[in-house]
C-alpha positions as CSV (number, residue, x, y, z in Angstrom):
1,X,6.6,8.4,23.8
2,X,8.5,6.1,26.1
3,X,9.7,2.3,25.7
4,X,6.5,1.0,25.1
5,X,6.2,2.2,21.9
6,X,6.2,-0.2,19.5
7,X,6.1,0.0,15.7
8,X,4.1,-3.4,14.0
9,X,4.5,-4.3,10.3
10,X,2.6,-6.7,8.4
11,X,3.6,-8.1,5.3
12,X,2.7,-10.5,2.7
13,X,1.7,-11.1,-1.0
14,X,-0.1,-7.7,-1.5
15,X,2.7,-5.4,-0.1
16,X,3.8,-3.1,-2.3
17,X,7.4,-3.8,-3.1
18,X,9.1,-1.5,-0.9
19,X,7.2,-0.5,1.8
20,X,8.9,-2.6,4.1
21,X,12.4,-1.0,3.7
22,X,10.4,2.5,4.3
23,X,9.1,0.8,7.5
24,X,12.6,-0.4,8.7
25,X,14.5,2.5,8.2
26,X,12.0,5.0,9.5
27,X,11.9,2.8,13.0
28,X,15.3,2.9,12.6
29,X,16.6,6.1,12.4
30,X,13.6,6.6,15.9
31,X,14.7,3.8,17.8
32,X,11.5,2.5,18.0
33,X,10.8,-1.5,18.4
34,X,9.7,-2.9,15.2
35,X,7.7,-5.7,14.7
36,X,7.4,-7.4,11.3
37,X,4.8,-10.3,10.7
38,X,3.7,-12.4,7.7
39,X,0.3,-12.2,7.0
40,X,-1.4,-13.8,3.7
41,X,-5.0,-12.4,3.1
42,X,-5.4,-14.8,0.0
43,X,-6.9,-17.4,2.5
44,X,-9.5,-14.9,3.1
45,X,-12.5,-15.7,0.3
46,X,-13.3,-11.6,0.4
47,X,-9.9,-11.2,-0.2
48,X,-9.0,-14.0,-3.2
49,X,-12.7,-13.4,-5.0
50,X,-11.4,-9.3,-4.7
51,X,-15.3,-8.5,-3.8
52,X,-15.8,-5.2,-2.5
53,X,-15.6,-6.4,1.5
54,X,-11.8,-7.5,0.2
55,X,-10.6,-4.2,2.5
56,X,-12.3,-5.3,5.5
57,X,-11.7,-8.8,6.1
58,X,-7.8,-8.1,5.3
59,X,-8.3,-5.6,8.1
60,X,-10.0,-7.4,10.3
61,X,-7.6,-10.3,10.1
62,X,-5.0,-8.2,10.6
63,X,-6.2,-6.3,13.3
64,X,-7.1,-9.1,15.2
65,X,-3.2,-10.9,15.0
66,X,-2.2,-7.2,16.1
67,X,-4.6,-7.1,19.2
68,X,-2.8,-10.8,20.1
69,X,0.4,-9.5,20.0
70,X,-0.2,-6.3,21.6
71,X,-1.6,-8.4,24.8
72,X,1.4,-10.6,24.8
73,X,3.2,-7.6,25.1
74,X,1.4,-5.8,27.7
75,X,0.5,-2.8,25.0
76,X,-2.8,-1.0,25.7
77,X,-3.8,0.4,22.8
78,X,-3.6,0.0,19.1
79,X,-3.0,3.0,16.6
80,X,-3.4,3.5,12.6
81,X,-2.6,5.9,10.3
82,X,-6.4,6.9,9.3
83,X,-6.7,10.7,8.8
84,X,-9.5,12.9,7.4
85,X,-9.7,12.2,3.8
86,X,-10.0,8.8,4.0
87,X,-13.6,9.6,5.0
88,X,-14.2,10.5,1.6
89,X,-13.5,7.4,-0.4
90,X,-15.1,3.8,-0.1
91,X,-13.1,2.1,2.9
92,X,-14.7,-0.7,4.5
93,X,-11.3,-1.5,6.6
94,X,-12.2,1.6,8.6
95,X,-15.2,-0.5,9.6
96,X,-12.9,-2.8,10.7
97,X,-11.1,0.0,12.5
98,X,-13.7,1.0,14.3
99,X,-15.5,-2.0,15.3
100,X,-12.1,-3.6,16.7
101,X,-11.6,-0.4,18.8
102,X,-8.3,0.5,16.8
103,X,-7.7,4.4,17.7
104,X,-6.7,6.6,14.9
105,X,-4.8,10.0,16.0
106,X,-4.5,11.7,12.9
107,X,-8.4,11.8,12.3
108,X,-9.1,12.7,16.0
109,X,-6.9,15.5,15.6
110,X,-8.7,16.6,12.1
111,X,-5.9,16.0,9.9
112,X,-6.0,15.5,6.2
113,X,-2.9,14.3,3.9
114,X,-1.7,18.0,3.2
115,X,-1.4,19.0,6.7
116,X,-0.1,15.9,7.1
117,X,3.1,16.3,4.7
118,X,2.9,19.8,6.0
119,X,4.1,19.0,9.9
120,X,6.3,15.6,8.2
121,X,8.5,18.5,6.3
122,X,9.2,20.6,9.1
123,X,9.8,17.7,11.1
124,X,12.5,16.5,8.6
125,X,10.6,13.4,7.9
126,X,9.6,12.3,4.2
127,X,6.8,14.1,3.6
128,X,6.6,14.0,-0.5
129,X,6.7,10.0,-0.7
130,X,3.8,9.1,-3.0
131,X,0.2,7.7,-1.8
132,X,0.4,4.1,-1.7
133,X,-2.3,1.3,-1.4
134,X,-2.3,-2.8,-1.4
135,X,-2.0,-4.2,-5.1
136,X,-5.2,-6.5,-5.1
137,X,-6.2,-2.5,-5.9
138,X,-4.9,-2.7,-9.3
139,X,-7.4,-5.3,-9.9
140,X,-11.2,-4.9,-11.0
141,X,-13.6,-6.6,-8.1
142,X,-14.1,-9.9,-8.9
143,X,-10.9,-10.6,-10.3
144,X,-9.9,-13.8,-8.5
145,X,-6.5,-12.8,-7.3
146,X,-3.3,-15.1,-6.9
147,X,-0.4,-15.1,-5.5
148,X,1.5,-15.3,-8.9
149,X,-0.8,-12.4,-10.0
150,X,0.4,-10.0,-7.6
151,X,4.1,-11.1,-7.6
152,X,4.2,-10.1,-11.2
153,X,2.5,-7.3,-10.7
154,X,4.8,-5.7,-8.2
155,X,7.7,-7.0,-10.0
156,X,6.4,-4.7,-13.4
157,X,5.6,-1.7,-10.6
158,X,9.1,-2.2,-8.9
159,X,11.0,-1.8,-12.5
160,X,9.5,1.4,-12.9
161,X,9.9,2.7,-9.8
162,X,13.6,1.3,-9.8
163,X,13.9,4.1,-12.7
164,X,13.0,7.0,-10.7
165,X,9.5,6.9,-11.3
166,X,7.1,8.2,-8.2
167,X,3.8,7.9,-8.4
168,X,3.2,4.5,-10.5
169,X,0.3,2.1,-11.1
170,X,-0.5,-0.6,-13.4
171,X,-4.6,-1.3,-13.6
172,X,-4.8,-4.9,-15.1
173,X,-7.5,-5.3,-16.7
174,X,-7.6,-9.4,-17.8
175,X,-5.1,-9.3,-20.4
176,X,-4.3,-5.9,-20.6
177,X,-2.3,-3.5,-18.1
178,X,-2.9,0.3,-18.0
179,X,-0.2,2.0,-17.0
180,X,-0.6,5.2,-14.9
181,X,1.9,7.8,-14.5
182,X,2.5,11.7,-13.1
183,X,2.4,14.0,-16.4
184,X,5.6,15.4,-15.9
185,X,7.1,11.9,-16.0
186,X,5.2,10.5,-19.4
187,X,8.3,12.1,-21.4
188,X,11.1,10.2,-19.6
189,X,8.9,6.9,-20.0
190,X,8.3,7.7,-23.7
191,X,11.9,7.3,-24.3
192,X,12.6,4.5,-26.2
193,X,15.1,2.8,-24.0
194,X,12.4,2.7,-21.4
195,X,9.0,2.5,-23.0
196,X,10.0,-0.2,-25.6
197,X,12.2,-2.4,-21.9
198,X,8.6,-1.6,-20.3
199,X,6.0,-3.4,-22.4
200,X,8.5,-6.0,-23.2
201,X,8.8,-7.1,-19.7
202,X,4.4,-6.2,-19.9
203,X,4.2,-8.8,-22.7
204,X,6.4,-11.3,-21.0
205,X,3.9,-11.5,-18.3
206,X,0.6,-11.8,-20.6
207,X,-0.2,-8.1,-20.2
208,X,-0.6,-5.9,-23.8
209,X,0.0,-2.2,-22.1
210,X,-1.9,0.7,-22.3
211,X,-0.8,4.0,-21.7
212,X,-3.2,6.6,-19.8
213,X,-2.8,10.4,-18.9
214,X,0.1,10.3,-22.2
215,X,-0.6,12.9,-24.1
């Protein structure tokens, strides 16, 4: 798509542990310029009180240091990942989206996530990663978030996926985390090596764990 293409990265205390390697090496192996920027959406009251607008002010403040940066750079427009099944869940960062005139090809084009992972596998790129969202989503709304919070929280995600585990989430609920796994990978986290290392490192950071989906 020419020189100007630029790839732009934010990161900060709600990035899932991660992410950012996928973002480096995927610019990389494309030659694309990639931009990575610190952002921290905890000085954002929607964001900190985790009240259901948290999606679009983090949006909005992110979009906004984006549109700077694509004017100093002389870049006309601004792309996201949006594609058609968003539209069925409760996003207010589309709002964001839209109302910043952020253009989103997928969704014009009437793509959802399997058609999606479809053309990404013939194209050789990695089509079966896992769905992946922010980790103030773990939390209930109104859950006043912290930085310590979510650094614990992706440190507990990170061990488990660090062990070959895919699609992980841990739902904390006060003082208690609910873990969420595949089915077909409850049996290799029910071994005792890992399930009794698991809610050890759980209780050392306040949380009693609860399993769901196990049967």
């Amino acid at each position: 798509m020419g020189r100007g293409l630029t790839a732009l990265t934010f990161t900060g205390p709600h990035t899932v542990p991660g992410e950012l390697a996928g973002a480096f090496a995927l610019a990389r192996r494309f030659r694309v310029r990639h931009l990575v920027r610190e952002t921290d959406p905890l000085v954002l009251l929607d964001f900190q009180n985790n009240t259901r607008q948290r999606c679009y002010a983090c949006k909005k403040a992110i979009i906004e240091k984006a549109q700077r940066i694509a004017a100093a750079l002389g870049i006309e427009e601004i792309w996201d990942g949006t594609n058609l099944d968003d539209l069925d869940d409760f996003r207010p960062g589309l709002q964001a989206a839209r109302e910043l005139g952020v253009n989103s090809p997928l969704l014009e084009a009437g793509l959802g996530k399997q058609a999606i992972r479809e053309i990404s596998r013939k194209l050789g790129l990695a089509w079966d990663r896992p769905a992946q969202s922010c980790l103030a989503t773990r939390f209930p709304y109104g859950t006043l978030l912290t930085r310590k919070a979510l650094a614990r929280l992706g440190q507990a995600e990170s061990w488990l996926r660090g062990r070959g585990f895919t699609h992980v989430r841990l739902r904390i609920r006060g003082d208690h985390a609910r873990l969420e796994l595949l089915p077909e990978e409850w049996p290799a986290f029910l071994k005792p090596e890992v399930r009794r290392a698991f809610i050890a490192l759980a209780a050392g950071m306040g949380w009693g764990l609860e399993l769901d989906g196990c049967a």
